[in-house]
TIMI-2910 file (N, C-alpha, C, CB; in pm, 1 decimal, decimal comma, always signed):
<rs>
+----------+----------+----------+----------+----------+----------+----------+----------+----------+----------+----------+----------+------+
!      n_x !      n_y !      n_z !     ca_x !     ca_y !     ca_z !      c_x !      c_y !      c_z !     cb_x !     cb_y !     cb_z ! resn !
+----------+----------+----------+----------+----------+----------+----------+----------+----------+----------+----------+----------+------+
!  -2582,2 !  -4260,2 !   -862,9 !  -2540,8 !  -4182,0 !   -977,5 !  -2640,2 !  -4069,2 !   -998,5 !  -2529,3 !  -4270,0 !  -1103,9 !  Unk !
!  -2590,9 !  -3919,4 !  -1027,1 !  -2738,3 !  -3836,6 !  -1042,1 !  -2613,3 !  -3755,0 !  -1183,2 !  -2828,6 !  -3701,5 !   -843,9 !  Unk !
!  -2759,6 !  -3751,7 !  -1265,5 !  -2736,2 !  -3704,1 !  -1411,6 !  -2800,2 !  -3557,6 !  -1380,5 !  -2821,8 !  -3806,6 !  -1549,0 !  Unk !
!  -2803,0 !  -3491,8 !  -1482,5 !  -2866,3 !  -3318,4 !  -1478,4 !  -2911,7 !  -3400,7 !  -1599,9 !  -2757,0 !  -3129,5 !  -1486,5 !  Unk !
!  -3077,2 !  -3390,3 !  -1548,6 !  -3139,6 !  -3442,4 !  -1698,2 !  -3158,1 !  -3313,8 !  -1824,0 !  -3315,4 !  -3511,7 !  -1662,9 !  Unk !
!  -3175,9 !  -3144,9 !  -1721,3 !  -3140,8 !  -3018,5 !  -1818,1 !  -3006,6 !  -3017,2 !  -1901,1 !  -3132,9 !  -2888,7 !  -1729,6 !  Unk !
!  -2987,2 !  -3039,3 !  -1839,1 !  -2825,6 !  -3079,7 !  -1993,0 !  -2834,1 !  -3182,5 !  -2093,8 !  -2660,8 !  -3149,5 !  -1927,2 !  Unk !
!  -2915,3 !  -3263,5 !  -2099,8 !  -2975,6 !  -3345,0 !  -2181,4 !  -3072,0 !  -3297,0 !  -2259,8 !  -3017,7 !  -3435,5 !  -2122,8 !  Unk !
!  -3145,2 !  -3226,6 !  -2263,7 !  -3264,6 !  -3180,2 !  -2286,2 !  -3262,0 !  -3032,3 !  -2354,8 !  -3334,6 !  -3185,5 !  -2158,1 !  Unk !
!  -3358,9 !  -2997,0 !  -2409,3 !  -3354,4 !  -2851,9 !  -2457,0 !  -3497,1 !  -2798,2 !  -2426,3 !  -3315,6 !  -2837,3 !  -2622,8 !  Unk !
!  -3539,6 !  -2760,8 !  -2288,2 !  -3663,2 !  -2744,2 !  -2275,8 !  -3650,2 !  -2575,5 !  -2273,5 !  -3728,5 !  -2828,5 !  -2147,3 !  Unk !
!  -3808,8 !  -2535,9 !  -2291,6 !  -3793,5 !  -2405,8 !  -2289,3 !  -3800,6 !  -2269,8 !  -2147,1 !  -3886,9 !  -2392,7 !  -2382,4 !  Unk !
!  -3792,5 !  -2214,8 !  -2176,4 !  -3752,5 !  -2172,9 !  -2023,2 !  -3869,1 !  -2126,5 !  -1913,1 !  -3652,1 !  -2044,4 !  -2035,0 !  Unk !
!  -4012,2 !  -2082,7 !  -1895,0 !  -4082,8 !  -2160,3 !  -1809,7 !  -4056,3 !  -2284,5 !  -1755,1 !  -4174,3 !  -2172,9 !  -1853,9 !  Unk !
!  -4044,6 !  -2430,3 !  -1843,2 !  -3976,6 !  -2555,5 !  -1794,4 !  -3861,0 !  -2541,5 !  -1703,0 !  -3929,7 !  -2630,8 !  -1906,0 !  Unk !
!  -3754,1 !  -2501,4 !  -1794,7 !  -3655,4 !  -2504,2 !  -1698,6 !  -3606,2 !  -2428,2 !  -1598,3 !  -3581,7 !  -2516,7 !  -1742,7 !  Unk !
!  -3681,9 !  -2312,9 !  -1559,4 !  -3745,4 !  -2279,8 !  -1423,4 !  -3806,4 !  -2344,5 !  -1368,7 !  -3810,3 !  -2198,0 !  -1411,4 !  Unk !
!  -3878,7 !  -2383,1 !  -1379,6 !  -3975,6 !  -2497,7 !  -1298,1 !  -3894,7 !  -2591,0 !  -1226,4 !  -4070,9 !  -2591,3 !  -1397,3 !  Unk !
!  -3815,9 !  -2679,9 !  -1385,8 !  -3733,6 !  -2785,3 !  -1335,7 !  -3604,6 !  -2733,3 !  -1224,6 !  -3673,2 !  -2857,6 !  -1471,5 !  Unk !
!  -3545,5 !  -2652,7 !  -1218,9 !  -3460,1 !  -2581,9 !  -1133,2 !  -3539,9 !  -2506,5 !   -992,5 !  -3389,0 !  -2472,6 !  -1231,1 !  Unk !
!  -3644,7 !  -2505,2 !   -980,2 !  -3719,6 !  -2461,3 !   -860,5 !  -3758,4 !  -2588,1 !   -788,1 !  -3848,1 !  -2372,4 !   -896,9 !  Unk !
!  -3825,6 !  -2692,6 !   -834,2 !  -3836,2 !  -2833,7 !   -817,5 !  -3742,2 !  -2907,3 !   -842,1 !  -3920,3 !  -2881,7 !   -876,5 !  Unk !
!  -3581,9 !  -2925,7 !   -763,2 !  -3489,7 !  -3013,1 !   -805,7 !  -3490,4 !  -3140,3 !   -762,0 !  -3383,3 !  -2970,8 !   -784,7 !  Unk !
!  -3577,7 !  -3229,4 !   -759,8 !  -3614,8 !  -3376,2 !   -734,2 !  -3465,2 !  -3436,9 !   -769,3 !  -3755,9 !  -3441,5 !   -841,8 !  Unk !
!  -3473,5 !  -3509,1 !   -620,0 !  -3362,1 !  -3605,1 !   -639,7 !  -3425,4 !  -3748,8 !   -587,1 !  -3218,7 !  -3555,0 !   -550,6 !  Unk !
!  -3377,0 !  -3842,5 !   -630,3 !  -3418,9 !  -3971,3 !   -642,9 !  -3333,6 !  -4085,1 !   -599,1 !  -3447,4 !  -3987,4 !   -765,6 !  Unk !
!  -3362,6 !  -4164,5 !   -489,4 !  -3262,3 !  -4270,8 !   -452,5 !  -3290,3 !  -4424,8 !   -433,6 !  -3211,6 !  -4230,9 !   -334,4 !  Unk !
!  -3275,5 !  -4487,7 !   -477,7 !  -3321,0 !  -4650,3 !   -455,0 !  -3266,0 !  -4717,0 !   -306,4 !  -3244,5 !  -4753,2 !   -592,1 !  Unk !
!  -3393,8 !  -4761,1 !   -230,4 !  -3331,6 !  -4768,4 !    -81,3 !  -3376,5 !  -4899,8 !    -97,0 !  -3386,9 !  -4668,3 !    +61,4 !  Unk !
!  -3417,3 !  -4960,5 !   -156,0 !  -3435,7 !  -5118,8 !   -117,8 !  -3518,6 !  -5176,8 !   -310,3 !  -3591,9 !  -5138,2 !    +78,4 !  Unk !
!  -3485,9 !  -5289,6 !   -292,8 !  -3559,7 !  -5320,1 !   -444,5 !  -3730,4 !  -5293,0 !   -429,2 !  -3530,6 !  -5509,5 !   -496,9 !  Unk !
!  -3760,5 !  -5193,0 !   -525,4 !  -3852,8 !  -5115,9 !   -525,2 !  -3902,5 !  -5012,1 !   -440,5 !  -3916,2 !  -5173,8 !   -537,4 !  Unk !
!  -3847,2 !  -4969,2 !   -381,1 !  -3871,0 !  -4897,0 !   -265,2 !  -3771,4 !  -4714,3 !   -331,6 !  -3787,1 !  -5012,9 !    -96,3 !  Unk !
!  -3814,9 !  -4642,7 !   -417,3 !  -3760,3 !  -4525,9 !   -455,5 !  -3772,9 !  -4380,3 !   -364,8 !  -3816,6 !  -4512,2 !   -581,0 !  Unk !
!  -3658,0 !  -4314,4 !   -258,7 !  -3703,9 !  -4213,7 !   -205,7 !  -3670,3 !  -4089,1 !   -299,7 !  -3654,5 !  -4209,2 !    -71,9 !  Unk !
!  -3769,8 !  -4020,0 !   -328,3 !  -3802,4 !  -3870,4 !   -404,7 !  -3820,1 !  -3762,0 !   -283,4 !  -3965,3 !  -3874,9 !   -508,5 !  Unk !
!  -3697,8 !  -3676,8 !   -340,8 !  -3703,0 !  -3544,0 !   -222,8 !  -3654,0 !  -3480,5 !   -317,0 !  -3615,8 !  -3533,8 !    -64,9 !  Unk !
!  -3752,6 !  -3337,9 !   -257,0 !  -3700,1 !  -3251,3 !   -311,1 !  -3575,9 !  -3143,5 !   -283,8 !  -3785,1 !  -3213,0 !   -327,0 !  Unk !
!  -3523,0 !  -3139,9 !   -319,7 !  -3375,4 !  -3055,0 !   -309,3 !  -3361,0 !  -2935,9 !   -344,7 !  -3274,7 !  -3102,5 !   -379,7 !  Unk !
!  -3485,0 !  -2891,4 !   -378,6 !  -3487,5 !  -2746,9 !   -374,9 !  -3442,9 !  -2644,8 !   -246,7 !  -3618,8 !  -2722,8 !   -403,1 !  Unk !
!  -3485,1 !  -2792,1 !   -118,5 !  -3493,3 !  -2745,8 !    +34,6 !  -3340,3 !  -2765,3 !   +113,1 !  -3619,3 !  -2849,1 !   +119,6 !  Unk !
!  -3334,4 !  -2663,6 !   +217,9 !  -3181,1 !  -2701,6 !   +246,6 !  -3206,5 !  -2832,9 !   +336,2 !  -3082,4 !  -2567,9 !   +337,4 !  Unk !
!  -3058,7 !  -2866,0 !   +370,4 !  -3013,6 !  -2985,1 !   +420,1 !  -3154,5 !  -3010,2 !   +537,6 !  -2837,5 !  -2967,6 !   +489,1 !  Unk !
!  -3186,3 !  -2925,8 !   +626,3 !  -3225,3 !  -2954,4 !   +751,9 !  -3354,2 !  -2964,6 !   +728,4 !  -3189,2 !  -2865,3 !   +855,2 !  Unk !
!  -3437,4 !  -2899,0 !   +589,4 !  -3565,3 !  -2932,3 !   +575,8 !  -3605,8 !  -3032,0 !   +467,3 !  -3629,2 !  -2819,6 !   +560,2 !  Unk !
!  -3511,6 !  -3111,1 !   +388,5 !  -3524,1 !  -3207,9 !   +291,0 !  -3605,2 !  -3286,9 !   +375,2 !  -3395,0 !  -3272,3 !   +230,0 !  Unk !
!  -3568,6 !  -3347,1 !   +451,2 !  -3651,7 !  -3499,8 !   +553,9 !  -3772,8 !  -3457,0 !   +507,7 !  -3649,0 !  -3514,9 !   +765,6 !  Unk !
!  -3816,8 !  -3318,8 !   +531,0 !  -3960,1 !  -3261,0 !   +548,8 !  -4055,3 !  -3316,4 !   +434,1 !  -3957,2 !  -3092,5 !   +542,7 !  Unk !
!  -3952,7 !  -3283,3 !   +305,8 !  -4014,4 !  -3258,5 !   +144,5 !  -3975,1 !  -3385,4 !   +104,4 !  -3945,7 !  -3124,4 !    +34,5 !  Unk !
!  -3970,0 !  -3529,0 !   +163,8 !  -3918,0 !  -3618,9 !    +80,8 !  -4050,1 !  -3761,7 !   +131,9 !  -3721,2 !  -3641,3 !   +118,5 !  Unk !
!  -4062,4 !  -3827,9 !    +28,4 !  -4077,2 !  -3953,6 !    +72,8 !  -4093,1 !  -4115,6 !     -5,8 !  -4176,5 !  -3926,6 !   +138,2 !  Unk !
!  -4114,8 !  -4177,2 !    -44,1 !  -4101,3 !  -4317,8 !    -88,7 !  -4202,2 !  -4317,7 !   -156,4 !  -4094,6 !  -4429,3 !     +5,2 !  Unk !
!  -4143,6 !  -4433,4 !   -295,1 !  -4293,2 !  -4469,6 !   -364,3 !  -4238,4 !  -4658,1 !   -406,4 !  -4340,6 !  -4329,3 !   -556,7 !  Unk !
+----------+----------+----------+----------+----------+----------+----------+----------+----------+----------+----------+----------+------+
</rs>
């Protein structure tokens, strides 16, 4: 499931530049195991900008 947490929110706009330059996306690959990539990057360089916590 991915929410737009900026539509929730009323941040001011430095922030939500930021948050729109840095579009972190977040996926649960195993119990506890969260991969964070950033999606700012196209398809072929995400692998690059992503990894597990």
């Amino acid at each position: 499931m991915t929410t737009n947490a900026l539509a929730e929110l009323e941040p001011d706009a430095p922030t939500a530049k930021r948050a729109q330059y840095e579009a972190f996306e977040f996926a649960l690959e195993a119990p506890g195991l969260l991969r964070v990539t950033n999606g700012s990057y196209g398809d072929d360089e995400k692998a690059d900008h992503s990894y597990t916590v």
